[in-house]
N, C-alpha and C positions, 0 to 999 in steps of 0.2 A: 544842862547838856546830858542828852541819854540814848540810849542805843537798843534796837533789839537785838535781842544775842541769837535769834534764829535768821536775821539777814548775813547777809557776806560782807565783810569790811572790804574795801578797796584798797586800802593802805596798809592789807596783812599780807604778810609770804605765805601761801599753804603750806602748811606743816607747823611753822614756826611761831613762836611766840610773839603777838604784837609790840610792837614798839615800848606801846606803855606799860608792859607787864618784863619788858627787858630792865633791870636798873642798872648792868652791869656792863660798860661800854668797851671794847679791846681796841687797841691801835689808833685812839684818835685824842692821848694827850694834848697834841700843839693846839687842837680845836680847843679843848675845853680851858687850858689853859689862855687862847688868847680871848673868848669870851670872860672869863676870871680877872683878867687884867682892865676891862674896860668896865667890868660893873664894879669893882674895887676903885677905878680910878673917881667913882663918881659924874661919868660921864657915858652913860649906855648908851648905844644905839637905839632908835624905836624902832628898826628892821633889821635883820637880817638876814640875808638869801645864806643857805646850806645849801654847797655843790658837791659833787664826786660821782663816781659812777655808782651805778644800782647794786644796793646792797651791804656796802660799806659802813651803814650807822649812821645815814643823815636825820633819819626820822628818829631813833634811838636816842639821837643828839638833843632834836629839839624838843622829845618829851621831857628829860632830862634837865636844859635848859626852863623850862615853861616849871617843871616841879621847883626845881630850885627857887625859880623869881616868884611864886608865889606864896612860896611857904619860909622867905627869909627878907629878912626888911631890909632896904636900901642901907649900901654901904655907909654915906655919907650923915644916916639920921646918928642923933646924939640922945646919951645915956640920959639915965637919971641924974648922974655925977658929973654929965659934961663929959663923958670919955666916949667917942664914938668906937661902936664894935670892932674887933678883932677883923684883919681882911678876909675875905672867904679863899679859901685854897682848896674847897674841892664841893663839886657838884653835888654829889651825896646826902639825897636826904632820905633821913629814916624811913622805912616802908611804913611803919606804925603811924607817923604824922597823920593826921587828920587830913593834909592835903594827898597826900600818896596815897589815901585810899579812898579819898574822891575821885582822884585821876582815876584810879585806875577802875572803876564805876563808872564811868563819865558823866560824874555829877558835879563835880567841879564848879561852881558860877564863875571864879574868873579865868575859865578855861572857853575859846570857842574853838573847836577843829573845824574846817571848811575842806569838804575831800568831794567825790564823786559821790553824789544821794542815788537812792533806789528807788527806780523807777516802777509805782506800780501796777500802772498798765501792761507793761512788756514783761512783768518780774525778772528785771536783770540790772543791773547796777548800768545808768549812764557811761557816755563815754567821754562826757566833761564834767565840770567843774561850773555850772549855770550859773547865771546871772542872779536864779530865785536864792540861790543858796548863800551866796554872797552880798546880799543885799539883808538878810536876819543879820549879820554884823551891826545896824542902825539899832536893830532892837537890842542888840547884846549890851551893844557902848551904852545905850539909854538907862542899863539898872545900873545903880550906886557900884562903885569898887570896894575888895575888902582886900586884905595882907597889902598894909599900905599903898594903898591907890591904884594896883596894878591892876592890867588884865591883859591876857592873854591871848594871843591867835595862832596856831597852829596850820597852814594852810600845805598839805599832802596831798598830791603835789601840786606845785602852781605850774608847772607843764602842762596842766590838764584844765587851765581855766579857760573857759572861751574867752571869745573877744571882750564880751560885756562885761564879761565877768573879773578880766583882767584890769578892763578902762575901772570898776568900780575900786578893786585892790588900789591901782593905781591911786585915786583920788585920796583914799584913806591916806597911802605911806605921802602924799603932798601935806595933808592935813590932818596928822593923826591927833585922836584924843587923846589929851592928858593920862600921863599915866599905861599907854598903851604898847605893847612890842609885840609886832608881828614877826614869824618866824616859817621863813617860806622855805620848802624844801624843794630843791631842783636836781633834776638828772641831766637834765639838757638847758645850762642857763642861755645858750643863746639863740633857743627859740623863748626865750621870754620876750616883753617889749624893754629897748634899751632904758626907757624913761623908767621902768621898775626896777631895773638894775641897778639904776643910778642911784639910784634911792635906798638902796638898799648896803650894807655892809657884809663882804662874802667870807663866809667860813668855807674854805676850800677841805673836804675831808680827803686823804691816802686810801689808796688799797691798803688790804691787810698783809703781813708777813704768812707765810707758811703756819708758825706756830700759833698765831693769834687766830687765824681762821681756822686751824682746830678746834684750838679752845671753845670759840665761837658758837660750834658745832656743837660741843661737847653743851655748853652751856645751853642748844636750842632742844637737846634730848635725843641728841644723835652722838651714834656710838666714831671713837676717831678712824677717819682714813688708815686704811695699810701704805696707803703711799702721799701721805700730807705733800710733795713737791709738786705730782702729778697731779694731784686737787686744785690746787693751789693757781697752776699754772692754767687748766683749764677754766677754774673761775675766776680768775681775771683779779684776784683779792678781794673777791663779792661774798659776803655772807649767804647772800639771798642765793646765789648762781650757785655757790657750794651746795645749799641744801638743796634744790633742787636736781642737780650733776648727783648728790649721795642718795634721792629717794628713788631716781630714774635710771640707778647703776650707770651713771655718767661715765665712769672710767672703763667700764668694759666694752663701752656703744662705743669710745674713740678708739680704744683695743681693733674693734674691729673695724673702723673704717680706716685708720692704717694699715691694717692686714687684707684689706683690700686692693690697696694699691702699693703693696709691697714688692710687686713683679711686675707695676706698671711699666710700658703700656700693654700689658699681657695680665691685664687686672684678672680677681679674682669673680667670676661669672655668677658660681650660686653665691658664693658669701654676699654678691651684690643683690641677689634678688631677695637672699634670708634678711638681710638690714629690710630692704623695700616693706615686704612682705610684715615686718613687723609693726610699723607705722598705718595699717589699715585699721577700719574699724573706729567705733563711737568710742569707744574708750583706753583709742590709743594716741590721740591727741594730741597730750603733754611730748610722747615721746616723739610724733613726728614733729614738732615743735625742736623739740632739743636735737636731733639728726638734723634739723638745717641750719641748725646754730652751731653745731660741731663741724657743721661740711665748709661752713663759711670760715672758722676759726681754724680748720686745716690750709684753709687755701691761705689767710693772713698768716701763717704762718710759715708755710711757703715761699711768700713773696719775702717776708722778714730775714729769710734764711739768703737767701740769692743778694739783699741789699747787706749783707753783712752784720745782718741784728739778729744772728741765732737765737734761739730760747737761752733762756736760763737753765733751761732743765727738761729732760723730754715728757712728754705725758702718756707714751704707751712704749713698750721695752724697742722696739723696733723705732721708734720714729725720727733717731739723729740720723739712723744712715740712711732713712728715705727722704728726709729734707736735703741733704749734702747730695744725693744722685740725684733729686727729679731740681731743685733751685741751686745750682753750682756758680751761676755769675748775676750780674744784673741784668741782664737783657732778659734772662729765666724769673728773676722779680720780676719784672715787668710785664713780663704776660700771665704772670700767676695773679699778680696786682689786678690787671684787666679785669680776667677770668672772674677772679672774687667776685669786681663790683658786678659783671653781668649776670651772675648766677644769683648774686643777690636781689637784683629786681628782678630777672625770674620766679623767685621762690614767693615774692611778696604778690607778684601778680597772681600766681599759682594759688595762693593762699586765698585772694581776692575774690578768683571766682571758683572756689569750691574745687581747684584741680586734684583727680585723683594721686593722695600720695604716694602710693608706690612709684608713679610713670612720673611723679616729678623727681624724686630718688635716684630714679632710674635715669632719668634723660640729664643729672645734673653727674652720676659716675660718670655714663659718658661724656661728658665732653671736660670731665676730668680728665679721663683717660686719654683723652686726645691730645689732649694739651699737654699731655706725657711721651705722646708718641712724638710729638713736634720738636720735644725738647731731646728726644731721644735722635734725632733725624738732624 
């Protein structure tokens, strides 16, 4: 297994360090410890589906997972003396190991990753997980195993296989090869097919705390938050979502779309057109990307406040006494709830066909603001 290091990985955060050059995991103990529990008990799974939301260490987990099982021998083999090995109590294998700097080369033999390939006609990475790609698995199973019989499959993500490509997984986890654990990682297990699911054993990973997704940060070569609450709470306990919210100055983009609608429905006119105006252009993308993801996570935020599930914590100085005036009861959930989903397929249509962002920006204040005047009335 090998890689060009001048293509783009599908399975990397921009910015941040891949998965398999992470070794040092935060916040997801119970995970590692209930895989720990069942390769000690001498009875592994040959699959396991990794769930949680995006960002949290699922792929972290499974490199992690895949370094350990190939570089440490089945619990239940026995000594020279008849005394089987000591239980393993922690994931952790030496970076030096022979196998750790295979991985992290992707030279690995009993390693296969199955992610989105690059396409070289379009030069752009697919937007699945193909049937071709998943079908070299035959060749892979066909060489000999080595670190007692194992071999490995990493599949990043299986949300992204096509149909074909899922039926082929599927067939495997019915009838896997000796010796074999597939290690699927999911964002959304239930657009998988149920029959994979079933087949599969789930390591469910947490969001992160406040201090662990610092750390996190710290660990990805980002300097820490002035306000780790308000990070925190905007990325949802995402690794991934933190560094992206830290390199797009995430906390000062929701700064100001609270200060937008701080005088709602007498919103703020140029600060609406200055957000707009910022999101135009080739290489403002990422950010009009992340303004419809903040405008969205204001409005759920919103609707949260009005059903009685305030935040935990606000995420711009201003924003408990704008959630407490514009969501005051549940009937104000409820049309912020609406609001949300419709502006949501709005933005995605908008996205769909190339709609200019500023006028999408702009036509989604408005009928913020309206929706403030209704509640105001």
């Amino acid at each position: 297994m090998s890689t060009d290091d001048s293509l783009p990985e599908p399975d990397r955060i921009e910015g941040a360090p891949h998965p398999r050059e992470t070794t040092n995991l935060l916040g997801q103990g119970p995970g590692e410890a209930t895989f720990l529990d069942a390769f000690n008990s001498g009875r592994l799974h040959h699959a396991w589906l990794i769930t949680g939301p995006r960002g949290v260490g699922k792929a972290t987990l499974a490199w992690r997972i895949a370094r350990f099982l190939l570089a440490t021998p089945p619990a239940q083999d026995v000594g020279f003396f008849g005394d089987a090995p000591p239980a393993a109590t922690t994931l952790d294998i030496d970076p030096e190991n022979p196998v750790s700097r295979r991985m992290l080369a992707l030279s690995e033999p009993g390693l296969f990753l199955l992610r989105r390939p690059w396409d070289e006609k379009t030069k752009r990475l697919k937007q699945a997980i193909t049937v071709d790609e998943a079908r070299k698995l035959k060749g892979f199973f066909s060489l000999s195993a080595a670190g007692g019989g194992r071999r490995v499959v990493i599949v990043d993500a299986a949300d992204e296989l096509n149909s074909n490509a899922a039926n082929a997984i599927l067939k495997l986890l019915e009838e896997p090869p000796e010796g074999a654990v597939l290690l699927l990682v999911s964002h959304q297990p239930s657009r998988l097919l149920p029959t994979i699911r079933s087949r599969c054993r789930e390591l469910r990973l947490a969001t992160l705390s406040p201090d662990d997704l610092s750390q996190a940060l710290q660990n990805a070569g980002e300097q820490p938050a002035a306000n780790t609450q308000a990070l925190g709470e905007l990325a949802g306990g995402s690794v991934g979502e933190a560094l992206r919210l830290t390199q797009l100055d995430g906390l000062k983009l929701y700064s100001q779309i609270t200060g937008i609608f701080a005088q709602a429905p007498r919103y703020d006119r140029p600060g609406a057109l200055k957000l707009a105006d910022s999101a135009t252009g080739k290489t403002a993308a990422p950010r009009f990307d992340l303004i419809l993801r903040l405008l969205d996570l204001f409005l759920a935020r919103l609707a949260r406040q009005g059903a009685g599930l305030p935040p935990a914590a606000p995420a711009s100085d201003t924003e408990f006494a704008l959630l407490e005036r514009l969501s005051p009861t549940p009937h104000a959930a409820r049309k912020w709830a609406a609001l949300q989903q419709e502006l949501s397929a709005r933005a995605s249509h908008g996205r769909a066909v190339n709609l200019d962002p500023a006028a999408l920006i702009l036509d989604m204040v408005f009928r913020i603001n309206e929706t403030a005047a209704q509640q105001a009335a």
